[in-house]
matplotlib code that plots the C-alpha trace (Angstrom):
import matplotlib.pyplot as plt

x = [145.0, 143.3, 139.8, 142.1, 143.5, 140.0, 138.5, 141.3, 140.6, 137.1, 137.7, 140.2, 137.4, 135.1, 137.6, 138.5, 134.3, 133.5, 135.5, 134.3, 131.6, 130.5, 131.4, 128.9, 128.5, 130.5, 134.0, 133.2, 137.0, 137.8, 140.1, 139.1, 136.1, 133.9, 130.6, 131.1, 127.9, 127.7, 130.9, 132.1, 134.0, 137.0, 136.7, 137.2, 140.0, 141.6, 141.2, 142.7, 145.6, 146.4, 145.9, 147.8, 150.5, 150.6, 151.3, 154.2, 152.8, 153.1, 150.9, 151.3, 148.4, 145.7, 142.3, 138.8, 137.1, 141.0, 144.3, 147.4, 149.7, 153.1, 155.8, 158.2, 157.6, 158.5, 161.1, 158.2, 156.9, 160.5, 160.9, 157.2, 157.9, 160.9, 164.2, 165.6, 166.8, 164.0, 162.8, 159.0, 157.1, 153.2, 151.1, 147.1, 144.3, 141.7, 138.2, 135.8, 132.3, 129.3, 125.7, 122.0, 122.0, 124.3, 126.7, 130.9, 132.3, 135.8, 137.6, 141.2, 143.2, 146.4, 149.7, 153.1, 155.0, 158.6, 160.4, 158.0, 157.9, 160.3, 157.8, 159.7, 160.5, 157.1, 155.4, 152.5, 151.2, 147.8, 147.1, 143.7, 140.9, 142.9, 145.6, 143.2, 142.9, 145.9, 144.4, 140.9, 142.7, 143.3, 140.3, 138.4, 141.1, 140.2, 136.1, 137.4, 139.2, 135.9, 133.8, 136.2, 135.1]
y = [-7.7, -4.8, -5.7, -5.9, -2.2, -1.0, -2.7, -1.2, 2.5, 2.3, 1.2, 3.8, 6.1, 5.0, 5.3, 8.9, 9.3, 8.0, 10.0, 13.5, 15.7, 18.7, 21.2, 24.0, 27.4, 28.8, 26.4, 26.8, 26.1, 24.7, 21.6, 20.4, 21.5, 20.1, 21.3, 22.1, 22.7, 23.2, 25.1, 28.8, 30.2, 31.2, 27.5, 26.0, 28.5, 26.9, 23.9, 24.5, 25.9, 23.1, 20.5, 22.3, 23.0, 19.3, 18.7, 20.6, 23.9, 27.4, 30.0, 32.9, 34.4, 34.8, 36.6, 35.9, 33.7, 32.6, 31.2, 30.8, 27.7, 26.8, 24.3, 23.1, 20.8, 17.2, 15.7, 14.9, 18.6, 20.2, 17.7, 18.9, 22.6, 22.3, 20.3, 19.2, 22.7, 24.9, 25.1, 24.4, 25.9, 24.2, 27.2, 26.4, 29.0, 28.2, 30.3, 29.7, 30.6, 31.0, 29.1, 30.2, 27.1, 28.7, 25.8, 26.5, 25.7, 25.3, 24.7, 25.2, 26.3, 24.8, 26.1, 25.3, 28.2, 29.0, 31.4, 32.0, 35.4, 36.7, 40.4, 40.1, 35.8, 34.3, 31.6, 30.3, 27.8, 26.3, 22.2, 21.0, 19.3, 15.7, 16.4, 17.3, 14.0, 15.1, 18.5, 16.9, 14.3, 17.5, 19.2, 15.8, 15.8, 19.5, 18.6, 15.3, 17.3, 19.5, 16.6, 15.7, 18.6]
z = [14.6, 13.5, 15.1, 18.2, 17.7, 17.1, 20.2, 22.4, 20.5, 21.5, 25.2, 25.5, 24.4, 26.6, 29.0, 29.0, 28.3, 31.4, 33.4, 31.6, 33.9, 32.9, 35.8, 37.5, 35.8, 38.2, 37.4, 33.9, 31.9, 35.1, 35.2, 38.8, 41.1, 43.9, 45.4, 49.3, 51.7, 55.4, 55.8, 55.6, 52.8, 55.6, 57.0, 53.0, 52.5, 55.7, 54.7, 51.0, 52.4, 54.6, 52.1, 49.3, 52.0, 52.9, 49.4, 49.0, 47.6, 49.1, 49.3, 46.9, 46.9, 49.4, 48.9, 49.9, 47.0, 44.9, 46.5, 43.9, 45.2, 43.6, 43.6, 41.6, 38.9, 38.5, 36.7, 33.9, 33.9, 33.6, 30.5, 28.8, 29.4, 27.6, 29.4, 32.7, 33.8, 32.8, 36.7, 35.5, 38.3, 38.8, 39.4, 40.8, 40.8, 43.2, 42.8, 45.7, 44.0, 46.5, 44.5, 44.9, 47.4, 50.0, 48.6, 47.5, 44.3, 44.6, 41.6, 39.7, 36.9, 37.4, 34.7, 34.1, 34.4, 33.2, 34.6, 37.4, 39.3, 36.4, 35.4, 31.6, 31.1, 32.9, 30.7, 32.0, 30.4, 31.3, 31.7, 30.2, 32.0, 30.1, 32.7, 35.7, 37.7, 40.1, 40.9, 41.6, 44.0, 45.9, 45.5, 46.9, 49.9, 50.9, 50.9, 53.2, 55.3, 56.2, 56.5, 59.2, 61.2]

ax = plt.figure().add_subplot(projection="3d")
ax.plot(x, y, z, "-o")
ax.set_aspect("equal")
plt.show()
């Protein structure tokens, strides 16, 4: 039995190995990012917002190279962040960064926030590149949607 346990340890490891990248310099501490060439930095910004929007977040912030989207957290992110009523708030950062290469790198921070928009009660607190995957689904959608065009 335990040669079983140890086999499924080390495939689980290889697992989660697997699907580790290092990012770009420029999403360093990033949880999600993608490289974007061909387009303009108002044309991925467009993009981002309708994707995001599409997914149920608004817009809270909007400047040139970062966008901040929020929406409300799921049953499961309420329940991490501290119980069903604590109105958990999924806050995401994104940074467009312009490369040597005339490329974007868009990439994300993404929090759950307590108490969002409160000046004295906010409690961000930020998700790790383990809980990423959801984030770089969108990120992937946005670069799809400009390879559309």
């Amino acid at each position: 039995m335990g040669t079983v346990k140890n086999l499924l340890w080390v495939m689980a490891l290889v697992a989660v190995m697997a699907g580790c990248k290092s990012p770009p310099g420029a999403a360093e501490g990033s949880l999600a990012w993608v490289t974007i060439t061909n387009h303009s930095r108002a044309e991925i910004a467009v993009a981002a917002k309708e994707v995001f929007v599409r997914h149920g977040y608004k817009v809270t912030h909007d400047a040139p190279t970062k966008l901040t989207f929020e929406k409300p957290g799921s049953a499961w992110d309420n329940l991490e962040q501290g119980g069903w009523d604590s109105g958990v708030t999924v806050r995401i950062e994104a940074v467009l960064a312009l490369q040597p290469d005339n490329s974007w790198v868009l990439h994300c921070h993404a929090s759950l926030v307590r108490h969002a928009g409160d000046d004295v009660f906010e409690d961000p607190h930020q998700l790790s590149r383990m809980r990423g995957g959801r984030f770089q689904k969108l990120l992937e959608e946005v670069k799809a949607e400009l390879a559309k065009q």
